[in-house]
C-alpha positions as a Markdown table, in Angstrom:
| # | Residue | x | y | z |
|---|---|---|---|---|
| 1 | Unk | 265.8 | 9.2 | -112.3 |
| 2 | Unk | 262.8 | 6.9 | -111.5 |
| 3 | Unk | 261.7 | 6.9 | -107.9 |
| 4 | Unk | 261.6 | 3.0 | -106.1 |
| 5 | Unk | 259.4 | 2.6 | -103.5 |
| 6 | Unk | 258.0 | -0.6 | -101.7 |
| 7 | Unk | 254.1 | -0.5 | -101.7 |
| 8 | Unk | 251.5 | -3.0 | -101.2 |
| 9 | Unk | 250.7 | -4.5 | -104.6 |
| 10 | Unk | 247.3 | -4.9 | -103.2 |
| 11 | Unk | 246.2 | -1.1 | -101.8 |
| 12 | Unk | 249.3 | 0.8 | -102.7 |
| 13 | Unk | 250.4 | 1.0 | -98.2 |
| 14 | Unk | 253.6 | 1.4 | -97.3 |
| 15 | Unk | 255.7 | -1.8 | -96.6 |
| 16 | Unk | 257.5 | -2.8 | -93.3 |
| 17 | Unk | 259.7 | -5.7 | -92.5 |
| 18 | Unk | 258.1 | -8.1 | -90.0 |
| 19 | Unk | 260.9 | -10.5 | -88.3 |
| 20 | Unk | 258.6 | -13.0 | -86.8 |
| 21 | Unk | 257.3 | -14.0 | -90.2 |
| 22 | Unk | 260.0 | -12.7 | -92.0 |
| 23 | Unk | 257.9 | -11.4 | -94.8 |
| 24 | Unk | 256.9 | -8.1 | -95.8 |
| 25 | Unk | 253.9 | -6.4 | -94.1 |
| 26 | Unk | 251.3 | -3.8 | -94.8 |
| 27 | Unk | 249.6 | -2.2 | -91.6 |
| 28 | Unk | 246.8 | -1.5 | -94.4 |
| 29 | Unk | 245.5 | -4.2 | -95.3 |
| 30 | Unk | 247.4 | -6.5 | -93.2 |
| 31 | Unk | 248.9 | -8.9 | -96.3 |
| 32 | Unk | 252.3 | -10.3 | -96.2 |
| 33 | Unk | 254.4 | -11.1 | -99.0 |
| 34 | Unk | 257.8 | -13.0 | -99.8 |
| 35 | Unk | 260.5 | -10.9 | -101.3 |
| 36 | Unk | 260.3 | -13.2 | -104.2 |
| 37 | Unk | 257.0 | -12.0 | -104.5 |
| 38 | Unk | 257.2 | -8.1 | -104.5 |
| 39 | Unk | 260.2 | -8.1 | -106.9 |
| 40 | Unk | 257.6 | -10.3 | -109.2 |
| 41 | Unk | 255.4 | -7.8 | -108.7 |
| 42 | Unk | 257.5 | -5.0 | -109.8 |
| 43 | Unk | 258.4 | -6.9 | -112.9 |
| 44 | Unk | 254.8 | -6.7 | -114.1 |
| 45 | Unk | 255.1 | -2.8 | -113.8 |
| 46 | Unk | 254.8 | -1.0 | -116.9 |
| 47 | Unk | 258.5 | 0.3 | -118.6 |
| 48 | Unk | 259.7 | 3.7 | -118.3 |
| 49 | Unk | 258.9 | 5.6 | -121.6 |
| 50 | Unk | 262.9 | 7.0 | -121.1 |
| 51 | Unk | 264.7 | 3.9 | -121.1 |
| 52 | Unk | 267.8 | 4.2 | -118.6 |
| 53 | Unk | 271.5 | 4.0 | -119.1 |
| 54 | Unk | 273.0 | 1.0 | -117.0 |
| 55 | Unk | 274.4 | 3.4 | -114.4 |
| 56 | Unk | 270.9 | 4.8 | -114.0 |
| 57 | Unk | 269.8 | 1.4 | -113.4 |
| 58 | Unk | 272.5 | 0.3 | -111.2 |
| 59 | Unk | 271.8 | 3.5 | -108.8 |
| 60 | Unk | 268.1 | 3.0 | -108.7 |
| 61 | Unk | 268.8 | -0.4 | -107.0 |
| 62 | Unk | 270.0 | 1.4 | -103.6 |
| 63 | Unk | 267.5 | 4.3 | -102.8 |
| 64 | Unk | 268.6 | 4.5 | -99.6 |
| 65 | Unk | 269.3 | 7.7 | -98.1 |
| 66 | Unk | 271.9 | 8.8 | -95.4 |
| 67 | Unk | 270.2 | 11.5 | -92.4 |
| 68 | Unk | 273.1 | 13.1 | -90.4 |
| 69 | Unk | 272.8 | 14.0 | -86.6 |
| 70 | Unk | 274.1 | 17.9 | -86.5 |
| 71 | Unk | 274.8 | 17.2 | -82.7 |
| 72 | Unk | 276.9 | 14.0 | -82.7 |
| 73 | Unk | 277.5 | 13.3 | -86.5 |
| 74 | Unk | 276.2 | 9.9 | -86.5 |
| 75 | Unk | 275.1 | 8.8 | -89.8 |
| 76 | Unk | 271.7 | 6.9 | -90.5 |
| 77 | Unk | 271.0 | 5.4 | -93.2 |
| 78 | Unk | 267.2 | 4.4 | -93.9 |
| 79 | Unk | 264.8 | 4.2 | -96.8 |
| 80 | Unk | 264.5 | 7.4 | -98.5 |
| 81 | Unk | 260.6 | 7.6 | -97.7 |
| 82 | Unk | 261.5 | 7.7 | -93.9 |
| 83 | Unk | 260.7 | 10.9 | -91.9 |
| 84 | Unk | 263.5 | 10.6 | -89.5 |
| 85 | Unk | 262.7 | 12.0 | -86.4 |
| 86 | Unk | 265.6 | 11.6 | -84.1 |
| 87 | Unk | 269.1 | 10.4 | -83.8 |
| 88 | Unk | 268.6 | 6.9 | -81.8 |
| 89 | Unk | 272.2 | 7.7 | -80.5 |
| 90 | Unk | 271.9 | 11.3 | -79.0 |
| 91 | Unk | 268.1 | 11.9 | -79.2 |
| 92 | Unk | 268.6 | 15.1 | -81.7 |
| 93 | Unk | 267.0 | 15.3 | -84.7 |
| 94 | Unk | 268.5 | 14.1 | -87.6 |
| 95 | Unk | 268.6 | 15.9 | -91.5 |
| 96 | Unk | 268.5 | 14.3 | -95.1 |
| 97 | Unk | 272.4 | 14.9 | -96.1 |
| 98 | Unk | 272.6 | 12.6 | -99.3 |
| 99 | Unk | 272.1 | 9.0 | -101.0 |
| 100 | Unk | 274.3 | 6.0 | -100.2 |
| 101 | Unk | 276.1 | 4.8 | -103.4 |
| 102 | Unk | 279.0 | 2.7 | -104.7 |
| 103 | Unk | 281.6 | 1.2 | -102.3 |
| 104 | Unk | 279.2 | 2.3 | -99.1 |
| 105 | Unk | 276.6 | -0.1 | -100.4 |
| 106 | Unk | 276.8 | -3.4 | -98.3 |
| 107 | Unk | 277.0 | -6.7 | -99.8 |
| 108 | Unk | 274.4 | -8.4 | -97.3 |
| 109 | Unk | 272.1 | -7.9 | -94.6 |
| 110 | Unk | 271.1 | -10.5 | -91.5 |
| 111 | Unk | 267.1 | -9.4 | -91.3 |
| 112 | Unk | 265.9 | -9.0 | -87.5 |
| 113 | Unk | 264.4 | -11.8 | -86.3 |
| 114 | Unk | 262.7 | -10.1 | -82.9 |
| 115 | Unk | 260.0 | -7.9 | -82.9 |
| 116 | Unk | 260.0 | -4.4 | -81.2 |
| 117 | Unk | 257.0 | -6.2 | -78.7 |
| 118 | Unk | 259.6 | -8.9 | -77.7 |
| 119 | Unk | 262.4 | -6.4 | -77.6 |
| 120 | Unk | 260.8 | -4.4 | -75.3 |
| 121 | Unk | 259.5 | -7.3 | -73.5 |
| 122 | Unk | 263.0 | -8.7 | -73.1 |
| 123 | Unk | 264.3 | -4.9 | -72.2 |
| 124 | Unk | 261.7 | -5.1 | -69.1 |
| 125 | Unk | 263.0 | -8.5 | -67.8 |
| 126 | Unk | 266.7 | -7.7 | -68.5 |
| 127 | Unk | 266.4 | -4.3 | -66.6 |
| 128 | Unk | 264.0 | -5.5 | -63.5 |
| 129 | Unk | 267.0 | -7.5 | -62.3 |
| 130 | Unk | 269.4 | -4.1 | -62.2 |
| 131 | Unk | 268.5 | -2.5 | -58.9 |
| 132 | Unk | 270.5 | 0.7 | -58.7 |
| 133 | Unk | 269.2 | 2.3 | -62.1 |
| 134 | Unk | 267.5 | 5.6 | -62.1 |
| 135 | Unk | 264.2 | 4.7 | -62.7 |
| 136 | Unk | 264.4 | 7.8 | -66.1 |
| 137 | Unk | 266.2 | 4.6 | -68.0 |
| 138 | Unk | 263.5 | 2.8 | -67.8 |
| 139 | Unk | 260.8 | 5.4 | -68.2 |
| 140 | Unk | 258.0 | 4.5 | -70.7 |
| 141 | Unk | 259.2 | 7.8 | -72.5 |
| 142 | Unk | 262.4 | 6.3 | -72.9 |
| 143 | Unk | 261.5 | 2.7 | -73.4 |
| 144 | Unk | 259.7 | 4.3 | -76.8 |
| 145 | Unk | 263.5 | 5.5 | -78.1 |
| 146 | Unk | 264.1 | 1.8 | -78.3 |
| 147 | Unk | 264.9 | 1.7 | -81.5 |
| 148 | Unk | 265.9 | -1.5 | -84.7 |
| 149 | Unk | 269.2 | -0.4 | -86.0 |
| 150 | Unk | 271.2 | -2.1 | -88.8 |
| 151 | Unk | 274.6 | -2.1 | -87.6 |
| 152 | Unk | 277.9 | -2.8 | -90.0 |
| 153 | Unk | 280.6 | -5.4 | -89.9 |
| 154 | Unk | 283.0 | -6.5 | -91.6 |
| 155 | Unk | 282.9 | -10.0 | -92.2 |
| 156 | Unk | 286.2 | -11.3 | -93.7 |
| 157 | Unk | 286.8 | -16.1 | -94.6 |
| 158 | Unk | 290.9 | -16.3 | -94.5 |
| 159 | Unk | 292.7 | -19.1 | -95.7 |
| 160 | Unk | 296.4 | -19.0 | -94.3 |
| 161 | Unk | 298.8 | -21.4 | -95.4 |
| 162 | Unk | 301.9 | -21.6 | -92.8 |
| 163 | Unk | 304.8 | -23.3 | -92.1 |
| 164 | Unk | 305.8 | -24.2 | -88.5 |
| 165 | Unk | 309.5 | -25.3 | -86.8 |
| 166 | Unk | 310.0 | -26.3 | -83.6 |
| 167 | Unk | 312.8 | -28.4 | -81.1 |
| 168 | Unk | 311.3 | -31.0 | -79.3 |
| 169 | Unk | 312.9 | -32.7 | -76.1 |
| 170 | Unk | 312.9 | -36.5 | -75.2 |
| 171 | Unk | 314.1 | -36.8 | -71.7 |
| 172 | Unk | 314.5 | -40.5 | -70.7 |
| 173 | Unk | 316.4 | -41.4 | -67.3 |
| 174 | Unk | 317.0 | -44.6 | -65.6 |
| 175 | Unk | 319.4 | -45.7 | -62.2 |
| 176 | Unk | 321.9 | -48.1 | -62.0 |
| 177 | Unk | 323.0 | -49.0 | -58.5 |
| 178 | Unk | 323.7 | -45.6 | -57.0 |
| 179 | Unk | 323.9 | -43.7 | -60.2 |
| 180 | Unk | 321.1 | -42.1 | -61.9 |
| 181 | Unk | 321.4 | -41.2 | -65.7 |
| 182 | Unk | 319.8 | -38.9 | -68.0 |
| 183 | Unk | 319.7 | -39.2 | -71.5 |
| 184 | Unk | 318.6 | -35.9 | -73.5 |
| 185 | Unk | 317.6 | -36.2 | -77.0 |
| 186 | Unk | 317.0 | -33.4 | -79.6 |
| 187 | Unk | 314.6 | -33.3 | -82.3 |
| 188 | Unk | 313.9 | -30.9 | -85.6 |
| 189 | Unk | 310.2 | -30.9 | -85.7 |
| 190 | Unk | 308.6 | -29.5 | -88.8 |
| 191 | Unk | 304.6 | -29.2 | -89.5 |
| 192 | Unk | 302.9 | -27.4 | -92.6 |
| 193 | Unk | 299.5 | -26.8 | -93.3 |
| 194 | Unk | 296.2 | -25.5 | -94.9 |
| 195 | Unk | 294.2 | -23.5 | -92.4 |
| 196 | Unk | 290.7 | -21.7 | -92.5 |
| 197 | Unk | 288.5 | -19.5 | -91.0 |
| 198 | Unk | 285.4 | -18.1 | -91.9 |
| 199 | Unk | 283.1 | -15.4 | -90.6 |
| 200 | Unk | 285.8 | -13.2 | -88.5 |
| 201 | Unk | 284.0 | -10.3 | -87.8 |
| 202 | Unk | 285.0 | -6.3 | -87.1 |
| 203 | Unk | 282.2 | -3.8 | -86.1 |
| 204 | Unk | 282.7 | -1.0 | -89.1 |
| 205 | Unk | 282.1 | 2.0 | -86.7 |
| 206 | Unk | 285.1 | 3.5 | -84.6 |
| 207 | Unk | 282.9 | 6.2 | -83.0 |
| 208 | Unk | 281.9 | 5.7 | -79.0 |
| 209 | Unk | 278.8 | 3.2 | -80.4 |
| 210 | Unk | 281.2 | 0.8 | -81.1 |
| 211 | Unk | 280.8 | -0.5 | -77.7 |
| 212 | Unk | 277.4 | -1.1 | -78.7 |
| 213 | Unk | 278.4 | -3.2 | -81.7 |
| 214 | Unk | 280.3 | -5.3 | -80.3 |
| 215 | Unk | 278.2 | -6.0 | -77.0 |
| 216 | Unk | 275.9 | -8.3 | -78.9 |
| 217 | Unk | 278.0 | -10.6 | -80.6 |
| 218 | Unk | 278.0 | -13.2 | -81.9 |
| 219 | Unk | 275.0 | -13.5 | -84.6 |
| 220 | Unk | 274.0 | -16.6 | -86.4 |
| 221 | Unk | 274.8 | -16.1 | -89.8 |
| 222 | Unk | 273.3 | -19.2 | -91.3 |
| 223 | Unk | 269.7 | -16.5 | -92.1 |
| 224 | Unk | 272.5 | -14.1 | -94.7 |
| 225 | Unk | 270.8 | -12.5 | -97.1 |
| 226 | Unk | 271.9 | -10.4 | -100.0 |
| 227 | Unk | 271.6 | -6.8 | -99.7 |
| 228 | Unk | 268.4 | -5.0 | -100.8 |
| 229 | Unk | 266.9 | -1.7 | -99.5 |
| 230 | Unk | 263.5 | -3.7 | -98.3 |
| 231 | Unk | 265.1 | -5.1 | -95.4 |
| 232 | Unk | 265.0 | -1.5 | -93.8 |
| 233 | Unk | 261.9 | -0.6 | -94.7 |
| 234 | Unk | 260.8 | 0.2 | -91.1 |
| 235 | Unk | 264.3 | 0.0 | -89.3 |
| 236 | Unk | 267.0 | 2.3 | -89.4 |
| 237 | Unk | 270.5 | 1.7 | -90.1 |
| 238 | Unk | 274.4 | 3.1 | -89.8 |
| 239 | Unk | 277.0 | 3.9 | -92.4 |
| 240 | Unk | 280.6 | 2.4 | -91.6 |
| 241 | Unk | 283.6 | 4.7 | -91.3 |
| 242 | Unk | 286.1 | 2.1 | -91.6 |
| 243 | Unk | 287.4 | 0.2 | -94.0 |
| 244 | Unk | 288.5 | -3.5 | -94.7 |
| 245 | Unk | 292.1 | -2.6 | -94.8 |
| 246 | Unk | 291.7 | -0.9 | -90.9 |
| 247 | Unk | 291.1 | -4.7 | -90.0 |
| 248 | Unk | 293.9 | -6.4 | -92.3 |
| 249 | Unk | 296.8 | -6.3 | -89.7 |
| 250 | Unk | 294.5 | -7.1 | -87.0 |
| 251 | Unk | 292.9 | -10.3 | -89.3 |
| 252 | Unk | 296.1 | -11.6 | -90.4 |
| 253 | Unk | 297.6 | -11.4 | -86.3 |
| 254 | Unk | 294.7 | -13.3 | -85.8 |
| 255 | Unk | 294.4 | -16.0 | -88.2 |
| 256 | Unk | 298.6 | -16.3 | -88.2 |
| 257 | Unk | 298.5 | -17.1 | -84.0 |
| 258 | Unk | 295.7 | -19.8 | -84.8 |
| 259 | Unk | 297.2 | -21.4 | -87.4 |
| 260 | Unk | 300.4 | -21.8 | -85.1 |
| 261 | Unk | 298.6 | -23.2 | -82.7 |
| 262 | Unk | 296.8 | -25.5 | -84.7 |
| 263 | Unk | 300.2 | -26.8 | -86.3 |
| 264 | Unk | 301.3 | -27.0 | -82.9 |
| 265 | Unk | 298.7 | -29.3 | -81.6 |
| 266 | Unk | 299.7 | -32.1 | -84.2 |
| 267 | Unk | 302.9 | -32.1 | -82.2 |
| 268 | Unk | 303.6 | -35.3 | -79.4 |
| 269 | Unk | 305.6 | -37.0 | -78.1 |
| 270 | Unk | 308.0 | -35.0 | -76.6 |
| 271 | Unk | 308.4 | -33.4 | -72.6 |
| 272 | Unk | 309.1 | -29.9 | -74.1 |
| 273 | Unk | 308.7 | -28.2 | -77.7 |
| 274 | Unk | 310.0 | -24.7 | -78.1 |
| 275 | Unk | 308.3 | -22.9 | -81.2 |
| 276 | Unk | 309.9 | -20.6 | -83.6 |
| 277 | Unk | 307.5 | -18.1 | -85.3 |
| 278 | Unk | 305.6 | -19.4 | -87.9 |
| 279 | Unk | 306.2 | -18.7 | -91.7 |
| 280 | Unk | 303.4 | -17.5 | -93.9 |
| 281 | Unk | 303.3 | -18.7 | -96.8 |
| 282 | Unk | 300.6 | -17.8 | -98.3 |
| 283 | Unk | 296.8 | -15.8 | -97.2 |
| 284 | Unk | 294.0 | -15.7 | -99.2 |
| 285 | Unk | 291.4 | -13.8 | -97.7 |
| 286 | Unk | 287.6 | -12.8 | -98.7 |
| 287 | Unk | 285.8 | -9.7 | -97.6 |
| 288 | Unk | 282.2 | -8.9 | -97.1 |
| 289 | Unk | 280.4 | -5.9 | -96.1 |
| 290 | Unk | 277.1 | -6.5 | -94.4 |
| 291 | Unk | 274.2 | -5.1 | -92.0 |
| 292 | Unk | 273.5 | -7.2 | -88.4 |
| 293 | Unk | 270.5 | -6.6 | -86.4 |
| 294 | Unk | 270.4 | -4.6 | -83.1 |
| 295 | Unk | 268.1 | -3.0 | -80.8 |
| 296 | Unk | 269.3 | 0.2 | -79.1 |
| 297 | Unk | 268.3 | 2.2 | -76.3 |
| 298 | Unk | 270.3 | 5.5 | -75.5 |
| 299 | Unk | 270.4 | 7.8 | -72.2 |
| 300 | Unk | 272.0 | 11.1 | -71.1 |
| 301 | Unk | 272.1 | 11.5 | -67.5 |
| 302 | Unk | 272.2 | 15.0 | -66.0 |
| 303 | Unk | 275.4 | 15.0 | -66.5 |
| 304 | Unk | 275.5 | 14.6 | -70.0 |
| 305 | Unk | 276.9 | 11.2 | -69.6 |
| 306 | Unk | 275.9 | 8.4 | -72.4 |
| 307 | Unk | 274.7 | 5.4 | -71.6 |
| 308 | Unk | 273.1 | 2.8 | -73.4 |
| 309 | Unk | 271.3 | -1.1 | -73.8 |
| 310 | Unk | 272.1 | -2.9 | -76.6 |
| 311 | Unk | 270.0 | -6.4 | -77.5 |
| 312 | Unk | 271.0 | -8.8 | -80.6 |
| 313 | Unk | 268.2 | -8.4 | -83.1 |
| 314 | Unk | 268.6 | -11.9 | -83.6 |
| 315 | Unk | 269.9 | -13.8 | -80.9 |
| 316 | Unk | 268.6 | -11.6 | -78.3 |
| 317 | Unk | 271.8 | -11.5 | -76.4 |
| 318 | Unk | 271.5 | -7.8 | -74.1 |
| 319 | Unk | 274.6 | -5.8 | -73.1 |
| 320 | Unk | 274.9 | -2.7 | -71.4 |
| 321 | Unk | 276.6 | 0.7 | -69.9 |
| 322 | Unk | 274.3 | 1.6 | -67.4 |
| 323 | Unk | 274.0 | 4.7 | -64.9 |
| 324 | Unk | 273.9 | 4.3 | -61.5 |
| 325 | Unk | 271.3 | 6.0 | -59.1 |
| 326 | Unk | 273.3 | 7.0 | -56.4 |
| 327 | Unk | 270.5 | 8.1 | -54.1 |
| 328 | Unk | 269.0 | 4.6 | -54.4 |
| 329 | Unk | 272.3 | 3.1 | -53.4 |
| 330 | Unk | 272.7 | 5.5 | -50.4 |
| 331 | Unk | 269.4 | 4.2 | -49.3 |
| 332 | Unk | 270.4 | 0.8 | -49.1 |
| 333 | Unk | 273.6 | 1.3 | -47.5 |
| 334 | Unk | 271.7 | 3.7 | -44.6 |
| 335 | Unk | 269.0 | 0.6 | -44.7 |
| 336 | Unk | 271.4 | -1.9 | -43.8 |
| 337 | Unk | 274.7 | -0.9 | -42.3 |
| 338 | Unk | 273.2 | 2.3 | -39.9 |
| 339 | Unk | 271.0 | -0.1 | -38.1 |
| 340 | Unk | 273.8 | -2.7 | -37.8 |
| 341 | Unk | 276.2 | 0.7 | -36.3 |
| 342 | Unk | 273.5 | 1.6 | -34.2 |
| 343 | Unk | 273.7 | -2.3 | -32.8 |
| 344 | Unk | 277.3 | -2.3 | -31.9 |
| 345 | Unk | 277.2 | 0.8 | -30.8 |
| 346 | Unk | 275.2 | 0.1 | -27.9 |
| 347 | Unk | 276.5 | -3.1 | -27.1 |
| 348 | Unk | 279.7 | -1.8 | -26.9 |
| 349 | Unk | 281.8 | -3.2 | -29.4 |
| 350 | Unk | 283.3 | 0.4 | -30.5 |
| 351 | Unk | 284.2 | 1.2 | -26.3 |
């Protein structure tokens, strides 16, 4: 099988993906270039003199290759001209296992849009306001394990169509002389409907970095692009370990409560409305598999604790799980309430 590789039509460099100009870069000679215009490129290349069976062809389009950490089993996936040198998860080094394929490929990919210079930038700010962290988080040894990472999601558009009954209650009450009445009326109170949602999304992972994936949601999915192996030229990226049908019950849950309660908001007029469940008729639902943007950060304490940082690769919305320097907090508390003991101490607050 023919090899595909991303090079510079100009000097033959390697490629990487730039997010502020969301072209194609080579560190070489410092062009850029579209996507539009490598794969025009690669048309002008001459043909293989063995031409290729379909399948041949079809695998060729995904030359991505999967590195798997022997200490913590996370799986990477990155282009297959990538020397991995460490898992960005649990710092050990990671080893070529295989080549992504068939229903592992994803369907799209949201590119990052901030640069590792911006990340770290933001990383900096983010951190300087955290003031009991052991200052090895933010080493510059560890700042340099801040690492782009594809992460994947399920993103699933659902179309429900339910049917919602309900009693509602008129109360109406008047007085006449010395006697107050209360009238009571009862009504059946049907609503049916059309309702969708699009761009429900599951993190794919259900290992401890799930936390991770989550932390930084939502993204902006408005910059979706389809799938191709460019986009991690330069990043790295996880395989899922769940599938769509992990996320069914939980989708349908979901989009069944919200349709109820959207039927239920075209009901008025009544003091009280008691709701029976609603009736699904009918759900038609869309799945796609695709790759978000995040930068990570990970840290063992002594302890062999994980913690971690977690920016939006796109948004630049920051999470966190972060360790606590217990010495530092000591400090304070000696700073601050020792004096103040000392104080009432010899005024005599305690005799």
């Amino acid at each position: 099988m023919a090899t595909v590789t991303y090079k510079c039509p100009n000097c033959g460099g390697g490629l990487l993906f730039d997010p502020e100009t969301q072209k194609f870069h080579c560190e070489y000679c410092q062009s850029y270039f579209l996507k539009e215009q490598l794969e025009k490129a690669g048309e002008k290349e001459p043909e293989e003199t063995q031409k290729e069976t379909p399948e041949q062809q079809k695998q060729e389009e995904f030359q991505t290759v999967v590195y798997t950490c022997p200490s913590c089993g996370a799986e990477i996936l990155t282009e297959e001209t990538t020397a991995a040198t460490f898992c960005y998860y649990c710092h050990n080094p990671v080893v070529l296992s295989g080549r992504l394929q068939g229903a592992f490929k994803p369907d799209a990919v949201l590119p990052f849009a901030v640069k590792r210079e911006e990340a770290v930038e933001r990383f900096r700010q983010w951190i300087g306001k955290k003031k009991f962290v052991p200052r090895g988080f933010f080493a510059e040894e560890q700042i340099e394990k801040l690492t782009g990472v594809y992460f994947p999601y399920w993103r699933a558009d659902s179309a429900v169509k339910g049917a919602l009954r309900a009693r509602g209650e008129k109360i109406r009450t008047w007085r006449t002389g010395d006697t107050q009445y209360t009238e009571r009326e009862y009504y059946s109170v049907f609503r049916e409907g059309l309702a969708e949602f699009d761009d429900i999304t599951f993190s794919a992972l259900s290992r401890a970095d799930r936390a991770l994936a989550e932390g930084v949601q939502p993204f902006d999915d408005s910059k979706m692009q389809p799938f191709g192996p460019l986009y991690l030229q330069g990043f790295q990226a996880e395989k899922r370990d769940m599938d769509k049908e992990q996320f069914r019950q939980r989708l349908n849950e979901m989009t069944a409560s919200r349709t109820a309660s959207l039927l239920a908001d075209t009901i008025h007029g009544y003091q009280s409305v008691s709701r029976e469940p609603l009736d699904v008729l009918s759900v038609d639902t869309k799945w796609q598999y695709a790759l978000m943007p995040v930068w990570v950060m990970t840290y063992r304490d002594g302890k062999g604790k994980l913690f971690y940082y977690a920016m939006n690769g796109q948004t630049g919305k920051a999470c966190g799980k972060l360790p606590v320097d217990i010495k530092r907090l000591l400090a304070l508390f000696l700073g601050i309430f020792l004096p103040l003991l000392i104080l009432l101490l010899v005024g005599g607050y305690f005799l």
